[in-house]
Every structure is written in C-alpha cells, then in structure tokens.
C-alpha positions as CSV (number, residue, x, y, z in Angstrom):
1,X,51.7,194.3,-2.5
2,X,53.4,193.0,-5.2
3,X,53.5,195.0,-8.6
4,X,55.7,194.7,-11.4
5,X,57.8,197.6,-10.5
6,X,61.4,199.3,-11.8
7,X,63.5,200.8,-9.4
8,X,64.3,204.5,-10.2
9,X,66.6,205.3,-7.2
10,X,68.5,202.0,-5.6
11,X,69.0,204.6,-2.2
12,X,65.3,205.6,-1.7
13,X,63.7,202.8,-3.7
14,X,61.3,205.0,-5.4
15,X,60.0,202.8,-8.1
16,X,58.1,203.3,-11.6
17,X,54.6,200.5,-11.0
18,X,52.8,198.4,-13.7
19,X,49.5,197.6,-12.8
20,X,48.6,194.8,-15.2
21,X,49.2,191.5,-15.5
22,X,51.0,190.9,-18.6
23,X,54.6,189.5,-17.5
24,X,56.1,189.5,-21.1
25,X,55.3,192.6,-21.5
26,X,56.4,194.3,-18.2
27,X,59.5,192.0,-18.0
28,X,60.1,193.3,-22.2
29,X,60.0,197.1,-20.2
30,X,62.5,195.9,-17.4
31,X,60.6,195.3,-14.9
32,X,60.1,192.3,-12.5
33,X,58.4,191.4,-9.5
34,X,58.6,193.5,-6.3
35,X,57.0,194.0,-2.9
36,X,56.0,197.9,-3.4
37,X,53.8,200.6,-1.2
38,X,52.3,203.9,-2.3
39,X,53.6,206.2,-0.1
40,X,50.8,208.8,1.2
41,X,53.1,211.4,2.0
42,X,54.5,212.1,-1.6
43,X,52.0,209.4,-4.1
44,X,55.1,207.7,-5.4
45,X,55.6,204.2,-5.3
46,X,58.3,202.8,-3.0
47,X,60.3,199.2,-2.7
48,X,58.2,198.3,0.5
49,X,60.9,198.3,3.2
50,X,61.9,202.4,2.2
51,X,58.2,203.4,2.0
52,X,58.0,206.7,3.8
53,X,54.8,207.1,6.1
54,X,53.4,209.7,8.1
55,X,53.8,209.2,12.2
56,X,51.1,208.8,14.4
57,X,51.5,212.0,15.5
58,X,51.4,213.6,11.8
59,X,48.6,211.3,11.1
60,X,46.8,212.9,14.0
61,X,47.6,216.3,13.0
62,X,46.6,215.8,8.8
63,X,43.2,214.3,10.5
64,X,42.5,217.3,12.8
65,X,43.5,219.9,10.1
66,X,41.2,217.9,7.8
67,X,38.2,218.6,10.4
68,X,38.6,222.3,10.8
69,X,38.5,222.6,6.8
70,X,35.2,220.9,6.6
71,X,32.1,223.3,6.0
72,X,28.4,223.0,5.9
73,X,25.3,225.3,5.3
74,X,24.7,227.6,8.2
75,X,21.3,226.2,8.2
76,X,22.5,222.3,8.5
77,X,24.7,223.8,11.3
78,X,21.8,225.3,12.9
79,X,19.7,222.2,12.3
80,X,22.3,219.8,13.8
81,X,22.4,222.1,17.0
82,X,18.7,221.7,17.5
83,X,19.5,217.8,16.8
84,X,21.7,218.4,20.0
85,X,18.8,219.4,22.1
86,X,18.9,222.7,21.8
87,X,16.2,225.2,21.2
88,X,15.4,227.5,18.6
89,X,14.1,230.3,20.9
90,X,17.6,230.0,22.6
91,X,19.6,230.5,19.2
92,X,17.9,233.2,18.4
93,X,18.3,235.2,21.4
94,X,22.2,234.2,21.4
95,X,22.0,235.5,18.0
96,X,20.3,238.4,18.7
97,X,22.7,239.1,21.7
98,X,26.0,238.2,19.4
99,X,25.8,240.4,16.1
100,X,29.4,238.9,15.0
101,X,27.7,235.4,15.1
102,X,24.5,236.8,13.8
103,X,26.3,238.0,10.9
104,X,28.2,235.0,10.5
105,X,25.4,232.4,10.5
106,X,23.0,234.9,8.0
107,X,25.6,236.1,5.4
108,X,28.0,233.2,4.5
109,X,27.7,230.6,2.6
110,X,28.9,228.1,4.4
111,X,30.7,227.7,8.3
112,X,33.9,225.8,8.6
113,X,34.5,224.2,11.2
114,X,38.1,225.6,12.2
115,X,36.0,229.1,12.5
116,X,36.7,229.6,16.3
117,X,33.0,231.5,17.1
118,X,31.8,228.3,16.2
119,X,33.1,226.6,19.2
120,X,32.2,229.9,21.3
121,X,28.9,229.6,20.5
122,X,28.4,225.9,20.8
123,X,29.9,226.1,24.2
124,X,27.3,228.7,25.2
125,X,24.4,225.6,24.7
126,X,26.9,223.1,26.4
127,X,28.3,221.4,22.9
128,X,31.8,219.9,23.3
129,X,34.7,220.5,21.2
130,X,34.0,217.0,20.0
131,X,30.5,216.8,19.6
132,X,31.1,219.8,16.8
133,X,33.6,217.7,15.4
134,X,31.0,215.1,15.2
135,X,28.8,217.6,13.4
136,X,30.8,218.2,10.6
137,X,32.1,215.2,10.0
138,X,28.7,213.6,9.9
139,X,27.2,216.6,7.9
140,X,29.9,218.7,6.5
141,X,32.1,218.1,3.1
C-alpha cells in the first residue's frame, strides 16, 4: 500500500507512516512515497519487501491459542450441546455422575474453551474436538 512513509532504520525498513493526503505537508516532514505493510507480528510499519509476517505454521498456532481462550456462559454451552442433539436428561445424569464437571458448569462464570473437561465431557455425547471449536467460535467472545 502506498503511504507517505520515513524510513527509520535503512537495515529493517521500519518506517514512521502518514495517513493523509497532504503531499506538501508530508514531503515539508521528509517523507515521500513508499510501498509500506503493517506488520502483525510487532504493529510497526515496514518498507514492503522487509515486512516481517508470521508463518503458516505460527499463523496456525496464534489461531488455535485464540480458540482455547474463548469463553461463554455455562448455560450457552449447555444450550449449544442440546443444539447438538443431545439431551437434557443425559447432561444431567453425566453431571450428576461427574461432580468436577458439575461443579464446573454451576459455579463459574464462564467455560473456556482450552478447559480440557470440556472436551472430556463433549466426547462422552459424541461431540468432536472440532465441533466444540465450532461452538465457541460461533457463541463464545
């Protein structure tokens, strides 16, 4: 994208960015004309061609690690698993059969994903790893 932009470091092209549109004023300031990218590892601006990035693999990681932070109510949760097809009576007798998860679901404020019982207990009613993924990211914040 081009930006009026001056280069703070020639090695790493990390640059300072105008925004506007005022070239007498930017070019007053010393800056011209560049092809520049906000980088979203670090939120600095960078000459284009020395723009860091995140790999696929990193990307994939951030993403997952984003997933397991998400949380919801542990009544949306409970909703969205009878949304799934399963039944009420059955949650309550796993509850009632599970104190840790009983506990868990009746005393928190909210469930986040990355907590591991939830993926015990979905797997008890056949949910997928992915299907609770879907859950939160449909539902959760």
């Amino acid at each position: 994208m081009i930006k009026y932009a001056k280069i703070k470091n020639k090695d790493t092209g990390i640059c300072e960015v105008g925004i506007g549109d005022n070239d007498l004023y930017y070019k007053s300031i010393g800056m011209n004309k560049f092809d520049v990218e906000l980088s979203e590892i670090d939120n600095n601006w960078y000459l284009k061609e020395k723009c860091p990035h995140y790999s696929e693999e990193e990307l994939k990681l951030k993403e997952k690690e984003r997933i397991l932070n998400l949380k919801m109510t542990p009544r949306d949760f409970l909703l969205s698993i009878i949304d799934l097809g399963v039944s009420w009576n059955d949650i309550k007798q796993m509850l009632s059969q599970n104190p840790r998860a009983e506990i868990e679901l009746n005393y928190c404020q909210f469930v986040y994903r990355g907590n591991p019982l939830l993926n015990e207990l979905s797997g008890q009613f056949g949910i997928s790893e992915t299907q609770l993924d879907n859950i939160f990211l449909e539902k959760g914040n």
